[in-house]
C-alpha positions in Angstrom: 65.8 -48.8 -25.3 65.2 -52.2 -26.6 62.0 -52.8 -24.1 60.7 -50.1 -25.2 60.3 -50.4 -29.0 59.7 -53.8 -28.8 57.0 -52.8 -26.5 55.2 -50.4 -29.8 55.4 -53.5 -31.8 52.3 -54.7 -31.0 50.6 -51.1 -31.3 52.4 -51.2 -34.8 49.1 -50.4 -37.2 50.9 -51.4 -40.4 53.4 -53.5 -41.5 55.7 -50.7 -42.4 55.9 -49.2 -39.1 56.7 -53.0 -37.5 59.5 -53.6 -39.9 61.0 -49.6 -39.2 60.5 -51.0 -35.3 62.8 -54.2 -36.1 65.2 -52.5 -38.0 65.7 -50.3 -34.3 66.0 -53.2 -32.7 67.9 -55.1 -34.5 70.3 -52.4 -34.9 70.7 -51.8 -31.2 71.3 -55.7 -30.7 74.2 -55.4 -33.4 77.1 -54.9 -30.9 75.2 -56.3 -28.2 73.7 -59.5 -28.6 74.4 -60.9 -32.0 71.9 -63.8 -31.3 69.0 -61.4 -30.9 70.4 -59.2 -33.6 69.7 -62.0 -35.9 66.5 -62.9 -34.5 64.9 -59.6 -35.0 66.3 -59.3 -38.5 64.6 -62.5 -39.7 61.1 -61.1 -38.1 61.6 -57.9 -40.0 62.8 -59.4 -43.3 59.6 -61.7 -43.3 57.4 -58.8 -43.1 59.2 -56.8 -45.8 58.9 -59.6 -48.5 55.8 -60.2 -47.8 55.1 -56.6 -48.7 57.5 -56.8 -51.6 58.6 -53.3 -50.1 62.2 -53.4 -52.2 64.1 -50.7 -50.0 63.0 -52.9 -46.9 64.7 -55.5 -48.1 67.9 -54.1 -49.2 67.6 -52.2 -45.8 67.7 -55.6 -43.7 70.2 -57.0 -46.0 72.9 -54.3 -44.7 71.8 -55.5 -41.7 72.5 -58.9 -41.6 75.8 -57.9 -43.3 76.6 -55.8 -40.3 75.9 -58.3 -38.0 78.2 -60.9 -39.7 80.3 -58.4 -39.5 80.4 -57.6 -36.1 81.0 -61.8 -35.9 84.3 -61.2 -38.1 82.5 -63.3 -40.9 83.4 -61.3 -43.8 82.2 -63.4 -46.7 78.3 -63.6 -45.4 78.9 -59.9 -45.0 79.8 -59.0 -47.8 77.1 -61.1 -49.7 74.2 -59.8 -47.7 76.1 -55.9 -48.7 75.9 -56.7 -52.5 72.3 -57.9 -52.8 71.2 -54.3 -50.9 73.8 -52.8 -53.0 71.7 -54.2 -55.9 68.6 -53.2 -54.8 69.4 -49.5 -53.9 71.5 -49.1 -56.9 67.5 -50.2 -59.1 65.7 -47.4 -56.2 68.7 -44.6 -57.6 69.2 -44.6 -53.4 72.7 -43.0 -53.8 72.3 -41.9 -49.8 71.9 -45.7 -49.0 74.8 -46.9 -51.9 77.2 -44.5 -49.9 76.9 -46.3 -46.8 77.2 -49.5 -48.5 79.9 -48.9 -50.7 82.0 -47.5 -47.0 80.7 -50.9 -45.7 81.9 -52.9 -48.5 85.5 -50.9 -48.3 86.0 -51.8 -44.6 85.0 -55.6 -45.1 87.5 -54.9 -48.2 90.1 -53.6 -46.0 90.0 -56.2 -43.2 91.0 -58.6 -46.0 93.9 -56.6 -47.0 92.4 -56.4 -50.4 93.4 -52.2 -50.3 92.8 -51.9 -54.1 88.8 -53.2 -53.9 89.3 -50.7 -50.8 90.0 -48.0 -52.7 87.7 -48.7 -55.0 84.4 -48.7 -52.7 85.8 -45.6 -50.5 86.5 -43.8 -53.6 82.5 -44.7 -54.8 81.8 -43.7 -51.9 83.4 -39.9 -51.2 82.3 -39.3 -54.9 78.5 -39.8 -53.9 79.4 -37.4 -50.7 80.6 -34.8 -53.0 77.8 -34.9 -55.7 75.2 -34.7 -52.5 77.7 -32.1 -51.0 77.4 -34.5 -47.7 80.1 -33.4 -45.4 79.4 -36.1 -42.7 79.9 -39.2 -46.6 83.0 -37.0 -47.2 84.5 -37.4 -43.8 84.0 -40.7 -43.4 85.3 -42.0 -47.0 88.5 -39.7 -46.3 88.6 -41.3 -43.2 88.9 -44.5 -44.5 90.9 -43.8 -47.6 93.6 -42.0 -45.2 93.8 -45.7 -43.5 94.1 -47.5 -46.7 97.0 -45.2 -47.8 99.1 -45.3 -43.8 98.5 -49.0 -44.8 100.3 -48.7 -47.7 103.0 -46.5 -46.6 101.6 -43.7 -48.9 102.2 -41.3 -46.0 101.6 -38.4 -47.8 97.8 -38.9 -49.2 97.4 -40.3 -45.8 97.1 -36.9 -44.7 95.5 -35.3 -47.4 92.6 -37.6 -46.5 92.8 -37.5 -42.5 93.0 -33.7 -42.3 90.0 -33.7 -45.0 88.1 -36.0 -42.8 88.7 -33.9 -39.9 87.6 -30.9 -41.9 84.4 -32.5 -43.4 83.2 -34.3 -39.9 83.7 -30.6 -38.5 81.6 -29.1 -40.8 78.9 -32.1 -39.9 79.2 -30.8 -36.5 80.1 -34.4 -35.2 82.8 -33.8 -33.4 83.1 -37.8 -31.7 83.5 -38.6 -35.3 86.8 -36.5 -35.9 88.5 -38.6 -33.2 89.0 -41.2 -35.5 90.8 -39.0 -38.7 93.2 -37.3 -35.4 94.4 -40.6 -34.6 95.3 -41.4 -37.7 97.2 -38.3 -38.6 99.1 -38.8 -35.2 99.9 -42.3 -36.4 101.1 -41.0 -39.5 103.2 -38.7 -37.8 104.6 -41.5 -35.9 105.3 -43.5 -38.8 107.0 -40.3 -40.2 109.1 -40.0 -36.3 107.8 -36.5 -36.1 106.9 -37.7 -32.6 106.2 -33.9 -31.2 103.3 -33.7 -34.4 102.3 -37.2 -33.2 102.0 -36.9 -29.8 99.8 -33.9 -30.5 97.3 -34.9 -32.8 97.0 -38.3 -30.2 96.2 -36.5 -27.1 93.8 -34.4 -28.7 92.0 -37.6 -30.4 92.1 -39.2 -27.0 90.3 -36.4 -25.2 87.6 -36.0 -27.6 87.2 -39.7 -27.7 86.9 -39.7 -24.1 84.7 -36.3 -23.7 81.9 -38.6 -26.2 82.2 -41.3 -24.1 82.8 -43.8 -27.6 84.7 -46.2 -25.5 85.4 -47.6 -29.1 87.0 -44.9 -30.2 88.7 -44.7 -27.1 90.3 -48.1 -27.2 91.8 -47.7 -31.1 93.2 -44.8 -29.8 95.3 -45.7 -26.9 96.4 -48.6 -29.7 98.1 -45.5 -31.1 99.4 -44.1 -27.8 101.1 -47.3 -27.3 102.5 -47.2 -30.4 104.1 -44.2 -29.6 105.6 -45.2 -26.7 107.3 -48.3 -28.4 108.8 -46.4 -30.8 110.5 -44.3 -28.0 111.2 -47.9 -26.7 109.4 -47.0 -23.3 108.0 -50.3 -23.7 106.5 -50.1 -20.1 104.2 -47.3 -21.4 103.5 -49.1 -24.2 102.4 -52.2 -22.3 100.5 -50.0 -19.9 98.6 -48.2 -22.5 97.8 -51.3 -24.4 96.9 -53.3 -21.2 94.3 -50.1 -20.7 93.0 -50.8 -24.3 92.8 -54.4 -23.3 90.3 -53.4 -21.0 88.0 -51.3 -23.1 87.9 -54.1 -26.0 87.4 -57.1 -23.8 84.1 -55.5 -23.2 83.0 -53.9 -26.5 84.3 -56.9 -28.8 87.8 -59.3 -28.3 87.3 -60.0 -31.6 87.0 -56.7 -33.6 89.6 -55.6 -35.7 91.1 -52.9 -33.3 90.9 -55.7 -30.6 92.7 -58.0 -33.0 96.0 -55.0 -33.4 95.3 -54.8 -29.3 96.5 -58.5 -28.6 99.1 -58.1 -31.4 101.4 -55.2 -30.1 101.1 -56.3 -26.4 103.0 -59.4 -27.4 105.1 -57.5 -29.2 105.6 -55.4 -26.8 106.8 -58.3 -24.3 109.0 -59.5 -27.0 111.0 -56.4 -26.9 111.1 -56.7 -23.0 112.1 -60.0 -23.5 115.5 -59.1 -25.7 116.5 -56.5 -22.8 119.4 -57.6 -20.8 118.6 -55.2 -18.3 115.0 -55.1 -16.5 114.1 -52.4 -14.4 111.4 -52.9 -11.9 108.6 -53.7 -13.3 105.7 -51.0 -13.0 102.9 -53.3 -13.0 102.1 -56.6 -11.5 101.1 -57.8 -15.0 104.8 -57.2 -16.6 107.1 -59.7 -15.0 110.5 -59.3 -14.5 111.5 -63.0 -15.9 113.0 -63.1 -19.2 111.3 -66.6 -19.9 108.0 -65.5 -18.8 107.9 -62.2 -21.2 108.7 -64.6 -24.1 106.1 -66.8 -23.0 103.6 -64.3 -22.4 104.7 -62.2 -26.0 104.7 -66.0 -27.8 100.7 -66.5 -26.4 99.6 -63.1 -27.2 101.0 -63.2 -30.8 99.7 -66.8 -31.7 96.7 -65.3 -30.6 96.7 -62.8 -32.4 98.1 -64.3 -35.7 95.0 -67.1 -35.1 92.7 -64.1 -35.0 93.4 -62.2 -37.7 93.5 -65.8 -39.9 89.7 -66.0 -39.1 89.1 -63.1 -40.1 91.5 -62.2 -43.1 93.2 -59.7 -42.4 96.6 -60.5 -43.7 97.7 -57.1 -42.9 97.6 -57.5 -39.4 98.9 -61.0 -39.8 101.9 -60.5 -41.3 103.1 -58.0 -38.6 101.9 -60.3 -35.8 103.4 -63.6 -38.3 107.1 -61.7 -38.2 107.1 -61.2 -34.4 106.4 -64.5 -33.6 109.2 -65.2 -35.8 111.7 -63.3 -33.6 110.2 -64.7 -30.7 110.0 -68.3 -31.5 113.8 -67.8 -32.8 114.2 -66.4 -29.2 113.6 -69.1 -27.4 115.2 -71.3 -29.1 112.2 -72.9 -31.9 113.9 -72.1 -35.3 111.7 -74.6 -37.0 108.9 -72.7 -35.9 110.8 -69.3 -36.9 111.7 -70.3 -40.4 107.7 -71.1 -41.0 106.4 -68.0 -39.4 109.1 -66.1 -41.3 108.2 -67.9 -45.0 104.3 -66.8 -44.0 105.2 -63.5 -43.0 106.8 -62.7 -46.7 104.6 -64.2 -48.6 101.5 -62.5 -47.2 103.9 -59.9 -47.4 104.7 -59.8 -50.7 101.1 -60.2 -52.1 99.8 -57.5 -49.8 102.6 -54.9 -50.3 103.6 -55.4 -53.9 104.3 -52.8 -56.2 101.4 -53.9 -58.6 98.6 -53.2 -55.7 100.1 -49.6 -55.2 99.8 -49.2 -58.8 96.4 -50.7 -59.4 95.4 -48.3 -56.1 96.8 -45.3 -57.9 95.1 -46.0 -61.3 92.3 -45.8 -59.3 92.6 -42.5 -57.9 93.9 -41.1 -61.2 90.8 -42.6 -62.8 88.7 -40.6 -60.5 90.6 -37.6 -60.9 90.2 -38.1 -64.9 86.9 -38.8 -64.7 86.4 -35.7 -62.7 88.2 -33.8 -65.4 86.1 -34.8 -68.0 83.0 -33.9 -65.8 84.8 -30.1 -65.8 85.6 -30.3 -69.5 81.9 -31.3 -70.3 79.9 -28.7 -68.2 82.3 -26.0 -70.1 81.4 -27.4 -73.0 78.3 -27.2 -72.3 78.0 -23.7 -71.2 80.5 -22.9 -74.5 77.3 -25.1 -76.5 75.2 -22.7 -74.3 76.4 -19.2 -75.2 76.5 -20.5 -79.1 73.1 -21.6 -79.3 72.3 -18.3 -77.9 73.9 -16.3 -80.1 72.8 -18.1 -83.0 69.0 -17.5 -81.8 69.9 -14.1 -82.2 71.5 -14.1 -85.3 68.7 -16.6 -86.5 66.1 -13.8 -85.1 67.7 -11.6 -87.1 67.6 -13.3 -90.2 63.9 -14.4 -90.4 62.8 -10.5 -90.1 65.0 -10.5 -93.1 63.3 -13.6 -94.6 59.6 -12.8 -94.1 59.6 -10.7 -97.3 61.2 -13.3 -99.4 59.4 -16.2 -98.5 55.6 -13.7 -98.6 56.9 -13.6 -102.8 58.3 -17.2 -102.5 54.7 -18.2 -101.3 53.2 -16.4 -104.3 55.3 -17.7 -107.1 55.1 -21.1 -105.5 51.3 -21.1 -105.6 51.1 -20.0 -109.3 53.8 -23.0 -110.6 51.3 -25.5 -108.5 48.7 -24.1 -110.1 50.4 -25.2 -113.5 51.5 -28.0 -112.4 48.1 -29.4 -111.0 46.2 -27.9 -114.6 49.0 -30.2 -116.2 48.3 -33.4 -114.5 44.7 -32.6 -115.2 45.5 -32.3 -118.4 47.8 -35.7 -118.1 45.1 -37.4 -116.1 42.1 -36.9 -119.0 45.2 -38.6 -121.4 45.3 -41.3 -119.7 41.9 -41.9 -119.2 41.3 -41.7 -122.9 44.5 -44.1 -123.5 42.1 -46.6 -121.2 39.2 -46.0 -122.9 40.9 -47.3 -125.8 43.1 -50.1 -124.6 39.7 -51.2 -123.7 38.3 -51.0 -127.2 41.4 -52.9 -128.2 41.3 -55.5 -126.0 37.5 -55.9 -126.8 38.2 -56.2 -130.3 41.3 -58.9 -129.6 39.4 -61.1 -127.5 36.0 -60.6 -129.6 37.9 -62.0 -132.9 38.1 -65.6 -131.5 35.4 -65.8 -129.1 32.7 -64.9 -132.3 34.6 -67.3 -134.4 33.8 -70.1 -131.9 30.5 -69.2 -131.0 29.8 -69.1 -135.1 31.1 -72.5 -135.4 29.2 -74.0 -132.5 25.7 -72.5 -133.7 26.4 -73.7 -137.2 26.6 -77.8 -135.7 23.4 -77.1 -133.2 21.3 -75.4 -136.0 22.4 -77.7 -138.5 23.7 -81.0 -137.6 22.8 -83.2 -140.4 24.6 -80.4 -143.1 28.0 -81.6 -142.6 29.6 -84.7 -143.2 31.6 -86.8 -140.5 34.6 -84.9 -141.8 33.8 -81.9 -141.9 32.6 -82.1 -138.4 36.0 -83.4 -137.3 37.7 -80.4 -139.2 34.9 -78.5 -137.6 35.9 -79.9 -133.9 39.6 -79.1 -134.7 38.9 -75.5 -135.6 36.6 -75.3 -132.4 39.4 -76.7 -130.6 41.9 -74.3 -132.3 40.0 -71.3 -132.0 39.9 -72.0 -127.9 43.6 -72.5 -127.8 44.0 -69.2 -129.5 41.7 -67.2 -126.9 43.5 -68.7 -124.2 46.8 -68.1 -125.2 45.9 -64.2 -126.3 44.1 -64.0 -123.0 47.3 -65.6 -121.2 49.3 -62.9 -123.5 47.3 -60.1 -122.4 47.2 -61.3 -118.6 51.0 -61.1 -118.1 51.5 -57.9 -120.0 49.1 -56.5 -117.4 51.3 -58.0 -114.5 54.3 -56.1 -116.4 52.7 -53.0 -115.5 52.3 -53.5 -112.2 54.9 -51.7 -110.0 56.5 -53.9 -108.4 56.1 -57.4 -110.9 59.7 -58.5 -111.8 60.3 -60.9 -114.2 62.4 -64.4 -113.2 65.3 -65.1 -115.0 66.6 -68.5 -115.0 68.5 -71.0 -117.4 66.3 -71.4 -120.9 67.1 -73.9 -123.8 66.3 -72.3 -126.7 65.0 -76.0 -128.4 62.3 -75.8 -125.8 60.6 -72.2 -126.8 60.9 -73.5 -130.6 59.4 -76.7 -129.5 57.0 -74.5 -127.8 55.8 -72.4 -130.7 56.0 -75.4 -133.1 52.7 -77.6 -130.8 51.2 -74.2 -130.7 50.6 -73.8 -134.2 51.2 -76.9 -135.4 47.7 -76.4 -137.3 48.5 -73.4 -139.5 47.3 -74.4 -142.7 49.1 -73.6 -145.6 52.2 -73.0 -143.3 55.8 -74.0 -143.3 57.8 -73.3 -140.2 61.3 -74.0 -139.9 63.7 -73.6 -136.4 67.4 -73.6 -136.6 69.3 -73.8 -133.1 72.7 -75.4 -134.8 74.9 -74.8 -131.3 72.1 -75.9 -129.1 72.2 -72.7 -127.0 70.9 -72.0 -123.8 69.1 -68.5 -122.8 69.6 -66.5 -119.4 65.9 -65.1 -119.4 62.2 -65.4 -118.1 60.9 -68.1 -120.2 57.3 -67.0 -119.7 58.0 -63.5 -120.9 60.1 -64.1 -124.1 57.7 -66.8 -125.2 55.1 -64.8 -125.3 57.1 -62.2 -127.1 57.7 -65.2 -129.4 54.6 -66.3 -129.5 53.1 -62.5 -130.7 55.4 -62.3 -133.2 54.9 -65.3 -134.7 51.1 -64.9 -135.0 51.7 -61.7 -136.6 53.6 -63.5 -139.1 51.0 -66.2 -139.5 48.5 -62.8 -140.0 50.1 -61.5 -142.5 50.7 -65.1 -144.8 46.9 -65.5 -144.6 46.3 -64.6 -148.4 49.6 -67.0 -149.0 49.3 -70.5 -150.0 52.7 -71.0 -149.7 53.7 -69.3 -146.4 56.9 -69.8 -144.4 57.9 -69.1 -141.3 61.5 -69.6 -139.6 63.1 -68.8 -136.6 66.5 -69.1 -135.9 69.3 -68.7 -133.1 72.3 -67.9 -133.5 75.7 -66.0 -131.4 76.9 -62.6 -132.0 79.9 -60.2 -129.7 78.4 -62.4 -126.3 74.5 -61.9 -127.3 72.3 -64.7 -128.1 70.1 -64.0 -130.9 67.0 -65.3 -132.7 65.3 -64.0 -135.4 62.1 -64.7 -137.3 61.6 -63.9 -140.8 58.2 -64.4 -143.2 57.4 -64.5 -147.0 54.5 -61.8 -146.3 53.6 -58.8 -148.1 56.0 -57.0 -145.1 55.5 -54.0 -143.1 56.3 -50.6 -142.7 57.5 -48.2 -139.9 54.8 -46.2 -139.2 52.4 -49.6 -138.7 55.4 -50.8 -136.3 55.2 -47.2 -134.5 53.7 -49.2 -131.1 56.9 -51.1 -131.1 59.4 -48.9 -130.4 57.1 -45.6 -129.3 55.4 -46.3 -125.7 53.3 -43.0 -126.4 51.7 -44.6 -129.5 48.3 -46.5 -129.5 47.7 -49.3 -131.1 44.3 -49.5 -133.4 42.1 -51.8 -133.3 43.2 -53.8 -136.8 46.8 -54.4 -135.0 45.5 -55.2 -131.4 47.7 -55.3 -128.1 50.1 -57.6 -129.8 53.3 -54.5 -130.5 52.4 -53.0 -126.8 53.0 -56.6 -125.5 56.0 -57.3 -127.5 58.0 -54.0 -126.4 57.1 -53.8 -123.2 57.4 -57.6 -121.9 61.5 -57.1 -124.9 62.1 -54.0 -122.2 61.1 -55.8 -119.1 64.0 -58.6 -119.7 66.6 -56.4 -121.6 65.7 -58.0 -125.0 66.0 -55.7 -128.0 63.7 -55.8 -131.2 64.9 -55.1 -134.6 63.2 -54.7 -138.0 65.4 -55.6 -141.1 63.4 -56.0 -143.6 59.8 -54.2 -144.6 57.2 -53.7 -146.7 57.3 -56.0 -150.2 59.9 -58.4 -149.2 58.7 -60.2 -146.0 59.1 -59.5 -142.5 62.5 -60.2 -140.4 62.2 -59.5 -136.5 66.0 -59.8 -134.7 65.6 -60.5 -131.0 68.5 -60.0 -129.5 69.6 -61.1 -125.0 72.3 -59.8 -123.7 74.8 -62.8 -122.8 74.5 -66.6 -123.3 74.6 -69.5 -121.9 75.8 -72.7 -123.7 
């Protein structure tokens, strides 16, 4: 079979069909020749990653983790399992998981590690069951019914041999079931229900035979042996384990089944040994000399205990560990008994201990639960089903009954837009007559000082010689005076119109009040005819945006300065002062004073300024609302002007 692929590798057209060719060989060569099975894995996993063809290379994976396993080394196996595991699990291969998740389970098993077992074989029966796969079902029963027999869980044993044998029957692979009958005939002989077991044995061993799996054949008459022994026809035990012997030194001495082989045929000679009475031997191979049966059982169990070392199955070694024990006490080697019997319990202990049956039976009930909740979501599903439905009908139902109402809801709702779009119409032509004026208003506030320069400046070029030396300086200083007052009005007017933008927010940090007097006092330090006086007795400290409240200051205070401009003796004084946790300051003039309607601007964000008062109150009250600040007239028209400012907290 070989020849004759490799032959149709050189007729290979692609690279794909090669590597499928390989993986043929390579799996033939698995329990053959392990030395070519390698060989023509490396050829095929060359040309797969050269393709970057991801299932070929999880596909040659599993192989080289077969074929370390069919050289007992577990560790390389089970490396070489996970990275295919990996990639199949990124393709959504659940076919190709299954059989890795079984392979993973045995490699599991052979190490006597029967709760990762458990694990894998249960990921794996799951997969057969959501691809309804008889043939994935029968084999992860198969394998969970050893795990359990293992365990002395006799009873699940069962359950999952006769399911195996069910499920391989419906797969119509009937060299399969072999395997699941052998192990239910074990049970049975664990159980000494030796009729049931000698039953489902001879039927295992015909069907075994009538296949030809010579395999299969040899685990099996492991069994029959078994049987035998525990009549304590130890002659037929040794005869059908000698027969076994046979089979496996041909298909592999150091398989797992070959392994158990060695064990019970020194076990068996061990219990020939301990008779005091021999009959005649029935076989050339048993001899009748007590020392050479101990001999013979103390070579086949170190053996066999060696063996399953290498390999890790401390199952196996344990039982073998144990006999040697008795043997080795036999003859007479209690040193050597006492260290084969420490061995024996403590792989015994870690193997069989309570916590592993537990951890294995969390598992199963975590599959079961999980299962549960897979039944209690599809109901609720078909529950969230059947609701949705009937409330499409009942929602069917109700928008017949809703046409009408929304046909008149459509109606009215297109007359109150109507209203409401002929309203902001009506809101828009306001506001563009509001701009219209602001305009005019700013025009008239900016115009004020600009004409007042330019006048002064073509008086000295038209007329230079008119003026004395001091009356050009006085002229220079107004010049210079006049600028200062554009640029402060134009700064004024500049962050009033970054208070209306949307999303301008004022900065409030720590402000000594000396320094916004100090401020005000440089400003108009050339106000003729002008007395100002600050009072800050305590020395307070402001929590505001300095920028903001001095140019409400600032306004106000050239209001005042406005209105003293027929007074010779005009005064002007601020002042600060504390009042129930507000910090207030105040400014108060000897002008002709005020009245509310000229001060509507200040309070009424609807009224318009004219163009005799400016932007100055529209400034003021919105930059006082922008930082919390308050503004309060005391005192009107005939007795001066008293403005209270008044910021919430203080700081000292």
């Amino acid at each position: 079979m070989a020849d004759s692929l490799l032959s149709a590798l050189p007729n290979a057209v692609t690279d794909r069909k090669r590597a499928s060719i390989l993986n043929d060989v390579t799996d033939f060569y698995r329990n053959v020749n392990t030395d070519s099975a390698f060989k023509y894995a490396a050829l095929g996993m060359r040309i797969v990653n050269r393709m970057k063809w991801d299932k070929g290379i999880a596909v040659f994976n599993l192989n080289y983790g077969n074929i370390y396993s069919s050289k007992e080394q577990l560790d390389s196996s089970s490396q070489c399992f996970f990275r295919a595991l990996g990639i199949f699990k990124k393709l959504r291969d659940t076919v190709n998981m299954a059989i890795v998740y079984n392979d993973l389970g045995t490699i599991a098993k052979e190490k006597s590690d029967f709760v990762a077992a458990t694990q894998y074989f249960m990921n794996t029966l799951q997969i057969g069951l959501d691809l309804k796969n008889n043939f994935t079902i029968g084999l992860a029963s198969e394998n969970l019914a050893l795990v359990y027999e293992y365990q002395e869980d006799y009873v699940n044993g069962l359950k999952y041999a006769r399911q195996s044998v069910i499920e391989y029957g419906l797969s119509n692979n009937e060299e399969k079931a072999a395997t699941p009958l052998a192990l239910t005939g074990d049970i049975y002989l664990r159980l000494k229900q030796y009729d049931s077991a000698y039953y489902y044995l001879q039927q295992a061993v015909s069907l075994a035979r009538r296949s030809g799996n010579k395999a299969q054949e040899g685990s099996i008459l492991n069994y029959i042996a078994e049987y035998y022994a525990n009549q304590e026809d130890y002659y037929s035990a040794l005869k059908y384990g000698m027969e076994g012997k046979k089979i496996w030194d041909t298909v592999g001495p150091v398989l797992e089944d070959a392994i158990n082989n060695t064990g019970i045929i020194g076990y068996y000679y061990l219990q020939l040994a301990k008779q005091t009475h021999h009959a005649k031997p029935p076989s050339p191979e048993i001899p009748a000399s007590k020392d050479k049966l101990l001999q013979l059982a103390m070579t086949y169990l170190e053996d066999a205990v060696q063996k399953s070392k290498a390999t890790g199955n401390k199952t196996a070694q344990s039982e073998f560990q144990v006999s040697l024990a008795d043997a080795n006490a036999l003859a007479g080697n209690y040193e050597e008994a006492y260290l084969n019997y420490k061995t024996y319990k403590e792989i015994n202990d870690s193997v069989y201990s309570q916590e592993n049956k537990n951890k294995i039976a969390a598992a199963v009930n975590q599959r079961e639960l999980d299962k549960k909740n897979d039944e209690i979501a599809i109901n609720k599903l078909t529950i969230g089903n059947q609701q949705r439905q009937r409330v499409f009908l009942v929602t069917g139902i109700f928008l017949l009954a809703v046409i009408g109402g929304l046909l008149y809801w459509q109606s009215r709702t297109r007359k109150n837009t109507n209203n409401v779009l002929l309203s902001l119409n009506n809101e828009l032509h306001e506001a563009n007559a509001v701009k219209a004026k602001f305009f005019g208003i700013l025009s008239h506030d900016l115009r004020s000082p600009v004409a007042s320069l330019i006048n002064l400046l073509q008086v000295q070029k038209r007329k230079p010689g008119i003026m004395s030396e001091e009356q050009v300086a006085d002229r220079e200083n107004k010049i210079s005076d006049s600028a200062k007052l554009l640029l402060e009005t134009m700064e004024a007017v500049l962050l009033w119109s970054k208070g209306q933008m949307e999303h301008f927010k004022p900065f409030f940090s720590p402000v000594p009040v000396n320094s916004l007097f100090d401020h005000l006092q440089r400003f108009f330090a050339g106000s003729a005819n002008i007395t100002f006086v600050f009072s800050n007795e305590d020395d307070l400290h402001l929590s505001t945006d300095e920028n903001y409240l001095q140019t409400i200051m600032y306004n106000l205070t050239a209001n005042s300065i406005k209105a003293l401009r027929l007074n010779d003796k005009g005064r002007i004084a601020w002042k600060a002062w504390q009042e129930n946790g507000n910090t207030l300051l105040s400014i108060t003039d000897n002008g002709a004073g005020t009245d509310d309607e000229q001060l509507k601007a200040l309070y009424d964000e609807t009224a318009s300024s004219g163009a005799r008062s400016g932007l100055g109150l529209h400034i003021i009250r919105d930059l006082a609302k922008a930082i919390g600040c308050t503004v309060t007239l005391r005192s009107g028209k005939g007795a001066g002007t008293e403005f209270i400012l008044c910021i919430p907290g203080n700081m000292q």
